[in-house]
N, C-alpha and C positions, 0 to 999 in steps of 0.2 A: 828885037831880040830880047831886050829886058822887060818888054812886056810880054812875050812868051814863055821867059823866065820866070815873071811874075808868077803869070796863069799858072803854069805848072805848078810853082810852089804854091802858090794858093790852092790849087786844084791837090797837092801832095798834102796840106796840112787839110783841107778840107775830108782829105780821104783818111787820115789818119784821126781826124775827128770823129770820123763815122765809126773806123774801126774798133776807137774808143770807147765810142759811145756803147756798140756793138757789143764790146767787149762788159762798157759796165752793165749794158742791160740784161747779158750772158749772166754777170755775175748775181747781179741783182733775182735774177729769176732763180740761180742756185741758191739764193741764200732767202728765199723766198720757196724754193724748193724745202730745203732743210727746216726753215720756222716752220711749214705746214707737218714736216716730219718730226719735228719737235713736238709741235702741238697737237700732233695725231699719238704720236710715243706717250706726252704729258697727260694726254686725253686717256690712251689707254690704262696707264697708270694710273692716273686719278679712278678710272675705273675700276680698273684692280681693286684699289684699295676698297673704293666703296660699296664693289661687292666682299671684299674680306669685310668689309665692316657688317655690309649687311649680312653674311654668312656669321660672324661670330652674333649678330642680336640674331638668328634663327637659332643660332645653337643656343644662345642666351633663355630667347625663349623657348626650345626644346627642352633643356636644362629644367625652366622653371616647372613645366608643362609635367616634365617626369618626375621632378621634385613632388610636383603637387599631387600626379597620379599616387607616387609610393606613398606620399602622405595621404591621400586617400585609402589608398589599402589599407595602409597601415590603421585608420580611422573605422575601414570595412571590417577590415581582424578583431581589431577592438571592439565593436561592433558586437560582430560574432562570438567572440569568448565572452561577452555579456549575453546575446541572445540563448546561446550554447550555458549560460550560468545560469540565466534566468529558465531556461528550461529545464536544467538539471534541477534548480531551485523547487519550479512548477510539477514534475515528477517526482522529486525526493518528498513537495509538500503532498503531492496527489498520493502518495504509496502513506505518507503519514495519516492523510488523513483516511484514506482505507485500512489503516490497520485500527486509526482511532473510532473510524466504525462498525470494524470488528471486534474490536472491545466493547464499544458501546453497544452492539448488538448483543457480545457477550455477556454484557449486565442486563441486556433487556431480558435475554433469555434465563439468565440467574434468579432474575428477578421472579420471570411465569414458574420457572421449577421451583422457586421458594412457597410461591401461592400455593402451587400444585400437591406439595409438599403438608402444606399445612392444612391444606383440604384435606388430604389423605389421614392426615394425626387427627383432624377432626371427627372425621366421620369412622376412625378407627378407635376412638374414644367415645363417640355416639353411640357403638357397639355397646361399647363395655359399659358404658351407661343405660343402656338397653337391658345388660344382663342385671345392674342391680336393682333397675325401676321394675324388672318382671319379680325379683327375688323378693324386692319389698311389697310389693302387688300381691304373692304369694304368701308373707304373714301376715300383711293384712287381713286376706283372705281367711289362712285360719284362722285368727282370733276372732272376726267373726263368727267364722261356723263355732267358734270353743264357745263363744256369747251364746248363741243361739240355740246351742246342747243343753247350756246349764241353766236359761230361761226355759226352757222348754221341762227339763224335769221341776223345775221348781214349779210352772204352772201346773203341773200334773197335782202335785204333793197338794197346792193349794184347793185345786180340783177337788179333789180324795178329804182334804179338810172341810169343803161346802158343803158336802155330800154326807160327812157326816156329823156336822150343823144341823141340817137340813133335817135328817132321820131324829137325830135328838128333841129339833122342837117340836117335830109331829110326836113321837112320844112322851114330852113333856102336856102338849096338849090333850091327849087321850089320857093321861096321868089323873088332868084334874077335874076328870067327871067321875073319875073313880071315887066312892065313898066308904069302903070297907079298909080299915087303918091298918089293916096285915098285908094288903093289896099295896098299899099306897107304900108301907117300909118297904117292903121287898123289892116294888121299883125303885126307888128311892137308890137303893141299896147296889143294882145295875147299875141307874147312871153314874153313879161313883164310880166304879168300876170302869166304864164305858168312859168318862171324863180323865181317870187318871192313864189311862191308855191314850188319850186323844194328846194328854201333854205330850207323849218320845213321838205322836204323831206330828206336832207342831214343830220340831225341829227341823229345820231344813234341811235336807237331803246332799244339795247341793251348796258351793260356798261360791263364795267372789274375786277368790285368789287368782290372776290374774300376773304374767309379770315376764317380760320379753328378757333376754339374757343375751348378753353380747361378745360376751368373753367366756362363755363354757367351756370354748376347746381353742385349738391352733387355728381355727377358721381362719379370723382375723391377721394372724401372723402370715400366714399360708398368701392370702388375700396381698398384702403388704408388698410381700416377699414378690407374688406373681407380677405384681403392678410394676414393680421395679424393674422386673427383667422385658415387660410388653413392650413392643417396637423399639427401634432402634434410628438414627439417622444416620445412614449410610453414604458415605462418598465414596470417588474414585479419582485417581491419580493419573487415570490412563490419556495420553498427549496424542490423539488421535493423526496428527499426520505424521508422526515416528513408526506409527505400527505398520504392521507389515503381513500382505497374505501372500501365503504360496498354492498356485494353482497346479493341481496334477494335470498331463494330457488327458484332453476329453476326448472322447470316440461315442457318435451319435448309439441310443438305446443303452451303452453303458454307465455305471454308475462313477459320479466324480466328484472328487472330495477337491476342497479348500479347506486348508487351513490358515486361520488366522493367530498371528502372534503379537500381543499388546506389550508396550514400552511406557513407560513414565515421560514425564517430562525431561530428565536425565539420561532419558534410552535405556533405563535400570529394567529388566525384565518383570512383569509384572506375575505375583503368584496365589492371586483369588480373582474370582469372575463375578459375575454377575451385572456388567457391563450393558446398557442398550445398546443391543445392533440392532441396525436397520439394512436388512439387504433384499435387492430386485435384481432380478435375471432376466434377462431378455432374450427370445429367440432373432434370428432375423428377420421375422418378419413384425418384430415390435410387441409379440406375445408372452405375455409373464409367465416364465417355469416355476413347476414347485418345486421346495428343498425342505430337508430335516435341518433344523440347530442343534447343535449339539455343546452345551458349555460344561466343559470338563472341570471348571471351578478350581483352576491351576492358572489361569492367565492368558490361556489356548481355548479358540475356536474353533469348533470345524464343521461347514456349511455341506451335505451331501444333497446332489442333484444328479437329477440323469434326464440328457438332451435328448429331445427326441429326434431332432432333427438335426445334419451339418451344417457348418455353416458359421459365421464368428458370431459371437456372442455376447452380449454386454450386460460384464456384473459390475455394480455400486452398491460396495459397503462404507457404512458407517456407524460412527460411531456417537453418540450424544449430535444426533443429526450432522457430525463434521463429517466428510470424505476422511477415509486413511490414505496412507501414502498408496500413489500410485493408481488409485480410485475415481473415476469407473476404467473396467480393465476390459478389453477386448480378449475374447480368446477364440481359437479357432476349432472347431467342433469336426474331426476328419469323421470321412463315412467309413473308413475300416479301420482296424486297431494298427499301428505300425509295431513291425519285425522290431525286436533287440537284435538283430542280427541276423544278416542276411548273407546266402552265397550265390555265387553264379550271375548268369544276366540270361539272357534270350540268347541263343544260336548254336552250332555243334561245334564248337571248338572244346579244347579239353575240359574249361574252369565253366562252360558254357551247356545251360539247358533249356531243351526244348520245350517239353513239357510232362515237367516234373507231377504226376500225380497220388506217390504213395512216395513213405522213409518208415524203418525202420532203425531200429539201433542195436548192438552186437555189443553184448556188455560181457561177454564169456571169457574174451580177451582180455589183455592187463590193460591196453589202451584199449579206449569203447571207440566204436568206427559205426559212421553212418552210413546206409544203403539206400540210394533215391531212383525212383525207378523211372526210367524216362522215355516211356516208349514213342516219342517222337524222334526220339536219336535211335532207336531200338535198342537201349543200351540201360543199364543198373551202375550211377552212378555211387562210386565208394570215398568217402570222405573222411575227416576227422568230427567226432560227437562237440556239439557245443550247445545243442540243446537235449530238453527232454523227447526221449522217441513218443512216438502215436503209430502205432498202426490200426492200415485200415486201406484194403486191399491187395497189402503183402504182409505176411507171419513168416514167421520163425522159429524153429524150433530148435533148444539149445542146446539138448538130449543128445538129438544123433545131425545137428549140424546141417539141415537140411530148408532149406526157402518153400513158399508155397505163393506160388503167384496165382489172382484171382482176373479173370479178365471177363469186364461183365458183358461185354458185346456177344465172344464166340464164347462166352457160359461155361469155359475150361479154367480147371485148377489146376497150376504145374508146377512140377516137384521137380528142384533142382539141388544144386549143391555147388559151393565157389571154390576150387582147388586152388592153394596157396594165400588163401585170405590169410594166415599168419605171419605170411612174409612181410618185410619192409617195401620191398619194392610189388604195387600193384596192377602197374601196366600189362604183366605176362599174365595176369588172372582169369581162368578158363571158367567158363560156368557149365557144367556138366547138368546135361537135363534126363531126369530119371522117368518120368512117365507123367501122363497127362490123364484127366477124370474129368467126368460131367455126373450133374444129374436131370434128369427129365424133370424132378418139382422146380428145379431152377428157373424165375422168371427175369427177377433183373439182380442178379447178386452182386454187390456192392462195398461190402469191406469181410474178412475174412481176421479170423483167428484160429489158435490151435489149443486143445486140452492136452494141460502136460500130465495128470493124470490115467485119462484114456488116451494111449499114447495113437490110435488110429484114428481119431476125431478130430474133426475141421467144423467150426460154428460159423455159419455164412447167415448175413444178414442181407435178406431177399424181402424189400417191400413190406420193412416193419412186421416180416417173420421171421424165426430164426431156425434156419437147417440144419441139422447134427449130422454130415455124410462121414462117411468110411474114407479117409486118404488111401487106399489102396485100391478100392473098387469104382467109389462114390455113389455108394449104395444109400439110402436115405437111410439112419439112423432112426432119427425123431423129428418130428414139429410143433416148434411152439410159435401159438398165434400171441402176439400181447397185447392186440386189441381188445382179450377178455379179462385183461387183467388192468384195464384204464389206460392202457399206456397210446397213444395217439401215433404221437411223432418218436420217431430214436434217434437221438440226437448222437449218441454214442454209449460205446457199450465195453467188457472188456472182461475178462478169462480171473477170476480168481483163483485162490491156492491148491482149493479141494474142487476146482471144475466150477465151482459157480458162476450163475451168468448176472454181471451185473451191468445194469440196463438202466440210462441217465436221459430224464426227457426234460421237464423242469422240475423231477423227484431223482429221488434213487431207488430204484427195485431192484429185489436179489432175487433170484430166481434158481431153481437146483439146478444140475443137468437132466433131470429126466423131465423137467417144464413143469415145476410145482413153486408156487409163488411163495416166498418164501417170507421176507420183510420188507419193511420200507425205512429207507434213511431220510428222519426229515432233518432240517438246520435246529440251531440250538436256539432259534427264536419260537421255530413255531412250537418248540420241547415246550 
C-alpha cells in the first residue's frame, strides 16, 4: 500500500512537474513571444525613426538643392540684368556711335561743300579776272595802235623831208654848172626861200605824249563798290527731318501738287528759300515722273507732277541730300477722281438709284433742289442741292417752268412740267407730260440745252454737231458742224446770256447762235 502510495505521489509530483515545466515553457514562449514583439515594435521604431531621419536629410537636401537652384536664378537674373545692361550699353553705344558717324559724315560732307564752295569763288573770280585781263588786253591794244598812228605820221613827215633833200641837192647840183652870176643869185635866192620853208617843214607833226589815266572818272569807285557787293556766302538753317510735306490726292492723268514746308532747327518756320531739293517720283513700275519746282522764296515748296498711271507711288524728298520727315512717302494714285460727296447707292428703294444718268438744278426757288433722272427706276429723282448743277441730257427752263428730257436711243425730246415742286412735301409730285419732238437730222443726240433768249430753241449735241430744233415742232433750226472750226472732240458745252454757244474741248470756243465762230479763250499762260 505505501509503495502504491509512493507511486502515486511520485507519479503526482512527477505530473505536477510536467505541468510546471509545461506551464513554464507556456510562459517562456509568451515572454519570448512578446521580446520578438518588442523587438519587432523596437525594430519598427527604430525604423521610423531612421526613415524620419532619412526623410528630414532628403528634405535637408531638397532644402539645399532649392537653396542652390534660387541661388542659381538669382545668379541667372543677375546674369541677365548684366547681359540686358551690357546690351542696352552695346545699343546705347551702337546708336552713339551712329550718330557719331553721322556727324562725322556730316563734316565729311561739310568739308566737300566747303571745297565745292571755294571752287565756285574761284572760278567766279577767274571770271572777273577774265574781265580785267581782257580790259587791260584792250589798252594795251590801243596804245599800240595810238604808237603805231603817231609813228606812222612822223615816217610820212620824215618821207616828205627826203624828198625834199633829195630835189634840193639835185638842184643844188645843176646850180653849179651854171656860170652866169644873175642865174646863180637868183637860184641862190629860191633855195633860201625853199630852206626857210623846209624849217616849219622840220617840225614834227606828231608828238610822244603818251599817258594812261586811272582815276579820270568814278570807274574805279564804281569798280570798288561792284567788287564789294560780287557773291555772297550763303547758308541755311533749314533742319531737314523737321520739315514737312503735304500731299494733295492724286488721281491718275491729273495734275498734283506737294507742298513742302521747311523748319529750323527750333521747328521756327523758315521765310527765304533757296534750299537744295532733291526729289524722285516713281511710278509702279519703277519709272521716274516728271515734275515742275516751284520755290516761292518764303520758306514753301511746291513740287507739281501729274501720274500717268494708278497705282502707289514713291516720292523721296530731300533736303542737303538728308530725307525730310516722313521721306520716302508712298501715295496712292486712284484711276477716277473721288466724289466730295455722294447720294444714294444702287437699287430702287427711296434714297436708292438705279441708274442715275443726267442732274439738273432748280435755283429759281429760295432752296435750290436737285433733279436726277433715273430711268432705270423710271423715275426723276428730287433732292436737296449740295453741289454745282451740269446739265447734259435734261434742261430746264426757268421762264415758264418746264423740263426737257432728251433720250438718245428713241431720239425724242419731252416736254414736261413737275406740279407742286414748291411744296415741302415731294412724295404727291405729279409730272405732267406736255408733248414730245423729233427730228430726222437726229443721229445720236446726246446732251441737250435750252436758249433763254430764243425762247423756242433746244441746242442738242449730235456727234460733235450741234442742232438748233424748234421745241414745239422740232423742226431743224440750224447746223453747226465744229469740225471746221478745229474743234475734234466736245468735251462739253453750255448756253451763254445772249444765246451763245460755248464749246470746251482742250480750248474754249464761243460760237454765235447762227454758227459764226466767234473767239477763243486761251489760259493766262499761253496770254
Amino acid at each position: 500500500m505505501k509503495s502504491k502510495f509512493a507511486i502515486i505521489t511520485l507519479c503526482l509530483l512527477l505530473l505536477l512537474a510536467i505541468v510546471q515545466a509545461s506551464s513554464s515553457i507556456d510562459l517562456l514562449r509568451k515572454k519570448r513571444t512578446v521580446c520578438a514583439f518588442g523587438q519587432r515594435l523596437c525594430g519598427t521604431r527604430c525604423y521610423g525613426g531612421s526613415q524620419q531621419c532619412l526623410g528630414g536629410s532628403v528634405v535637408c537636401d531638397f532644402s539645399q538643392r532649392l537653396c542652390g537652384t534660387r541661388c542659381y536664378g538669382g545668379s541667372q537674373q543677375c546674369l541677365g540684368g548684366t547681359v540686358v545692361c551690357d546690351f542696352a550699353q552695346r545699343l546705347c553705344g551702337t546708336r552713339c556711335y551712329g550718330g557719331s558717324q553721322q556727324c562725322l559724315g556730316g563734316g565729311v560732307v561739310c568739308d566737300f561743300g566747303q571745297r565745292l564752295c571755294a571752287e565756285a569763288i574761284n572760278r567766279s573770280f577767274n571770271e572777273i579776272k577774265s574781265y580785267v585781263e581782257n580790259r587791260r588786253h584792250n589798252l594795251l591794244q590801243s596804245l599800240k595802235t595810238t604808237q603805231d598812228h603817231k609813228l606812222k605820221i612822223l615816217n610820212d613827215q620824215l618821207n616828205l623831208i627826203l624828198n625834199e633833200k633829195s630835189k634840193i641837192e639835185q638842184e643844188c647840183a645843176i646850180f653849179q654848172e651854171a656860170c652866169d652870176i644873175h642865174i646863180l643869185t637868183q637860184r641862190i635866192q629860191e633855195l633860201n626861200d625853199r630852206i626857210e620853208r623846209m624849217s616849219v617843214l622840220g617840225e614834227p607833226r606828231e608828238n610822244s605824249f603818251m599817258k594812261f589815266e586811272f582815276r579820270h572818272n568814278q570807274a574805279l569807285q564804281d569798280l570798288a563798290r561792284s567788287l564789294n557787293s560780287v557773291g555772297r556766302i550763303r547758308v541755311s538753317s533749314t533742319y531737314p527731318p523737321l520739315c514737312r510735306a503735304k500731299i494733295e490726292p492724286a488721281v491718275a492723268n491729273l495734275q498734283c501738287a506737294i507742298h513742302i514746308e521747311t523748319v529750323d532747327y527750333n521747328g521756327n518756320v523758315r521765310i527765304d528759300g533757296g534750299d537744295p531739293l532733291t526729289v524722285n517720283i516713281w511710278d509702279p513700275y519703277g519709272k521716274l515722273c516728271e515734275y515742275n519746282f516751284h520755290d516761292k522764296q518764303s520758306g514753301t515748296y511746291t513740287i507739281i507732277f501729274r501720274p500717268l498711271i494708278s497705282g502707289n507711288h514713291k516720292i523721296d524728298i530731300r533736303i542737303f541730300d538728308r530725307p525730310i520727315s516722313g521721306s520716302p512717302f508712298t501715295i496712292d494714285v486712284t484711276k477716277h477722281n473721288n466724289p466730295l460727296w455722294s447720294f444714294g447707292k444702287r437699287g430702287r428703294g427711296d434714297n436708292e438709284l438705279s441708274m442715275p444718268v443726267s442732274v439738273i438744278v432748280d435755283d429759281s426757288a429760295e432752296r435750290e433742289q436737285v433733279y436726277v433722272l433715273d430711268p432705270g427706276n423710271s423715275r426723276i429723282k428730287l433732292t436737296d442741292t449740295l453741289l454745282e448743277s451740269t446739265s447734259t441730257g435734261l434742261a430746264y427752263r426757268s421762264s415758264t417752268s418746264k423740263f426737257y428730257l432728251l433720250d438718245w436711243k428713241s431720239k425724242l425730246i419731252t416736254e414736261f412740267s413737275i406740279a407742286n415742286s414748291d411744296s415741302s412735301s415731294n412724295e404727291n409730285s405729279q409730272i405732267t407730260i406736255h408733248h414730245q419732238i423729233t427730228c430726222s437730222s437726229f443721229n445720236e443726240p446726246v446732251q441737250i440745252a435750252v436758249c433763254e433768249q430764243h425762247q423756242n430753241s433746244l441746242l442738242i449735241c449730235d456727234n460733235n454737231t450741234f442742232l438748233i430744233v424748234d421745241s414745239r415742232t422740232g423742226d431743224l433750226i440750224n447746223k453747226i458742224d465744229t469740225r471746221l472750226f478745229g474743234i475734234k472732240t466736245i468735251k462739253g458745252f453750255t448756253i451763254g446770256l445772249q444765246d451763245e454757244i460755248i464749246v470746251g474741248d482742250h480750248r474754249i470756243h464761243i460760237l454765235s447762235y447762227e454758227g459764226k465762230y466767234l473767239r477763243q479763250i486761251s489760259s493766262l499762260t499761253q496770254q
